[in-house]
Every structure is written in C-alpha cells, then in structure tokens.
C-alpha positions in Angstrom: 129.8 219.2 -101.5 127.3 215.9 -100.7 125.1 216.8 -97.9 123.6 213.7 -95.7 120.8 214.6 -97.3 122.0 214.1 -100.7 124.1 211.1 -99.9 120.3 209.0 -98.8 118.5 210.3 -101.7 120.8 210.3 -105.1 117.7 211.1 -107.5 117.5 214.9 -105.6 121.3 214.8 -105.7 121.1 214.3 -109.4 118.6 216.9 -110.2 120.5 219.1 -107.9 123.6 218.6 -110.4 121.3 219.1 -113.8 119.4 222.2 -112.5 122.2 224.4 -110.5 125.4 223.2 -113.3 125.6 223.4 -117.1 128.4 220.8 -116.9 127.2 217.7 -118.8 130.1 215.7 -118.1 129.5 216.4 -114.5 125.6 215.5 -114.7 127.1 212.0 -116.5 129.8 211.8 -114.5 127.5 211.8 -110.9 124.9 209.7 -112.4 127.4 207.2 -113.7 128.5 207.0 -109.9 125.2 206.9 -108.8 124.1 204.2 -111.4 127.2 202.2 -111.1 126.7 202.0 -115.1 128.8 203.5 -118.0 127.5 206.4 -119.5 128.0 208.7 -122.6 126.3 211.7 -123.5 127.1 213.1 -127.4 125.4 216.2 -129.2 123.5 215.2 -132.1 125.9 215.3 -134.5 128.4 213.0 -132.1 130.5 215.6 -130.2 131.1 214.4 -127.0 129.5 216.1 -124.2 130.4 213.7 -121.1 131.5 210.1 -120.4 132.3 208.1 -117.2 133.5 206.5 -115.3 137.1 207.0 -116.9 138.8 204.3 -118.4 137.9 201.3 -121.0 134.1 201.7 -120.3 133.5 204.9 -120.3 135.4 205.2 -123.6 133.4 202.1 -124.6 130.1 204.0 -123.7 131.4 207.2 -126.0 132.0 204.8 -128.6 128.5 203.6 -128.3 127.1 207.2 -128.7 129.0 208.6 -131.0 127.6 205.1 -133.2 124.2 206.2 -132.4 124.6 210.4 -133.8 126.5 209.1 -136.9 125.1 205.7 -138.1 121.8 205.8 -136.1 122.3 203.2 -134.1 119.3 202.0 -132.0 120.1 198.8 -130.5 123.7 197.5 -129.2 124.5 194.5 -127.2 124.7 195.6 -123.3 123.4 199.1 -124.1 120.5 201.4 -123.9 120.7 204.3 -126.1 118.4 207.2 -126.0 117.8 210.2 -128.1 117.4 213.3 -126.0 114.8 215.1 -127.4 113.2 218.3 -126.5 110.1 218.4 -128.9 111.0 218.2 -132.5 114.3 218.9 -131.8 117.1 216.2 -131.2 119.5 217.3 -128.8 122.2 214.2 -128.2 122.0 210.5 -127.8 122.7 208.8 -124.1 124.2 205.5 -124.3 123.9 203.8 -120.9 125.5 200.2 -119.9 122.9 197.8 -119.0 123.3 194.6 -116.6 120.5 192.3 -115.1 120.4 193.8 -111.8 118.9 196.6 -110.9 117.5 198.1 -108.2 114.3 200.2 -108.1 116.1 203.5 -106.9 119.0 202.9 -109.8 115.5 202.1 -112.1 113.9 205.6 -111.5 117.3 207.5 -111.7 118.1 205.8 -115.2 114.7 206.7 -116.2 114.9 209.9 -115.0 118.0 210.8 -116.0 117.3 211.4 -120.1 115.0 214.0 -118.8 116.9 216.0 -116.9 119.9 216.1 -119.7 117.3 217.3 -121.8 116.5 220.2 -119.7 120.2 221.0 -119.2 120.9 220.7 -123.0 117.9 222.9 -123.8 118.4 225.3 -120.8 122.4 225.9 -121.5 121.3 226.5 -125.8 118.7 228.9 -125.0 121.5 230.6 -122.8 124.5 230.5 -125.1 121.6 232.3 -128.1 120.8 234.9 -125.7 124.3 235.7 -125.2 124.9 235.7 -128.7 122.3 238.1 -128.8 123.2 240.3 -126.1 127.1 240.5 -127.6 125.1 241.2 -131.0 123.3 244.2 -129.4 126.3 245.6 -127.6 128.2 246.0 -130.7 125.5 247.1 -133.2 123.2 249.0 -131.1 124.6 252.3 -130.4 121.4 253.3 -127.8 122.5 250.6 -126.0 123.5 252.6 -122.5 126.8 251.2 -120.4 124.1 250.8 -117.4 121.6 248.7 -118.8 124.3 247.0 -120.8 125.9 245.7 -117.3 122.2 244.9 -116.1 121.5 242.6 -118.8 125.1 241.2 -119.2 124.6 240.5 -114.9 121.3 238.8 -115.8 123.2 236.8 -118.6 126.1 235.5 -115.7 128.6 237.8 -117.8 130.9 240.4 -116.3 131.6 243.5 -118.6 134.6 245.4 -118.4 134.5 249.4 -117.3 135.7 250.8 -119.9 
C-alpha cells in the first residue's frame, strides 16, 4: 500500500519495490507507472521477466528486449535499451520507451532504475543457488539435524514440513 510519503517521492517508492520484492514484473510494472514509459525487462538469454503497461506497448517494449538478448540489439528507434550487468556478468536487457519530455524526477528514476534491477536480479540468483544448496544438503547430508535443518530453511524464507 502507497503511503503519502511514497506517493511525493516515487524514487524511494521504487527502491522500496526492488529491495523488499523479488517480483520483477512488479519493479517494471511500478516504474512504468512512475515513468509514464513502456518498459520490458528480459533475462539474458530473452525470457521475459516483466513488461508494462499492458497492452500494444508494453508488448512492443518486450519485443524490443527480447531483440536486444537474441540479435544484440543496441539501438532502436524510440528506445533505450540497457544491459543489466552486475560485473562481468550479464543479467537481462531493459528496453525503455523514450519521448522528448522529461522531467528531472522521471530523469533520475530512469537512471536509477537499471541499478536497482540489477540488485534484484543478482540478489533473487544468489537466493534461488542457496536454496538449491540447502535442498542439496538436506537430501545428501545425513548429519544434517531436523533442528538446524528448519533454522536454515527459516533463514532461506522456506517452511519445512514436520515430518
């Protein structure tokens, strides 16, 4: 829920969004509102991860994208598109709709905004490989205590079962 707060300041509304949810087509989607641009966000090898708004542009903005993971696009007509990189690592491509006005708050959200899907990307991999890891040491690891086993599972944001 938007707090007053929130609703005067978008750029702490949007961080708000990347930090506390590992939803990328929510970040897109409430930066897209914020923006009042099209946006798409695509893994790197095209899988879509998020468009908005819904409807012809938003798919037109996938489209976009998807172009830039699988052809290497770099430059289209009425679109930015940025590779989210975290180091040497590619992470996605952002495709975002581009018109002549722009106002300086819209400005540093748009320029913030391949930053913080970084984070998210790199923050929500990390957690999916130590989950994999975790389900990996449940099953092989037979010191592996029903105790500590819920701890770390708790600490991972998964529930284990009693039995």
């Amino acid at each position: 829920m938007e707090t007053a707060d929130d609703a005067r300041d978008p750029l702490t509304s949007l961080v708000g969004v990347a930090v506390h949810s590992d939803d990328s087509a929510r970040l897109i989607a409430d930066a897209s509102l914020r923006s009042r641009r099209p946006l798409a966000l695509v893994g790197q090898h095209g899988e879509p991860l998020g468009h908005a708004p819904e409807g012809a542009e938003g798919r037109r903005a996938l489209a976009v994208a998807r172009a830039a993971a699988h052809n290497r696009l770099v430059d289209a007509a009425g679109w930015s598109i940025v590779p989210i990189r975290r180091g040497p690592s590619p992470l996605g491509f952002l495709a975002i709709g581009t018109r002549q006005e722009t106002d300086a708050a819209t400005r540093v959200l748009l320029e913030v905004l391949p930053e913080l899907v970084a984070e998210q990307l790199q923050r929500v991999a990390l957690l999916r490989a130590q989950r994999a890891a975790f389900v990996r040491r449940l099953l092989s690891d037979r010191r592996f205590g029903a105790a500590e086993a819920r701890r770390e599972a708790r600490g991972l944001g998964m529930d284990l079962a009693e039995a």
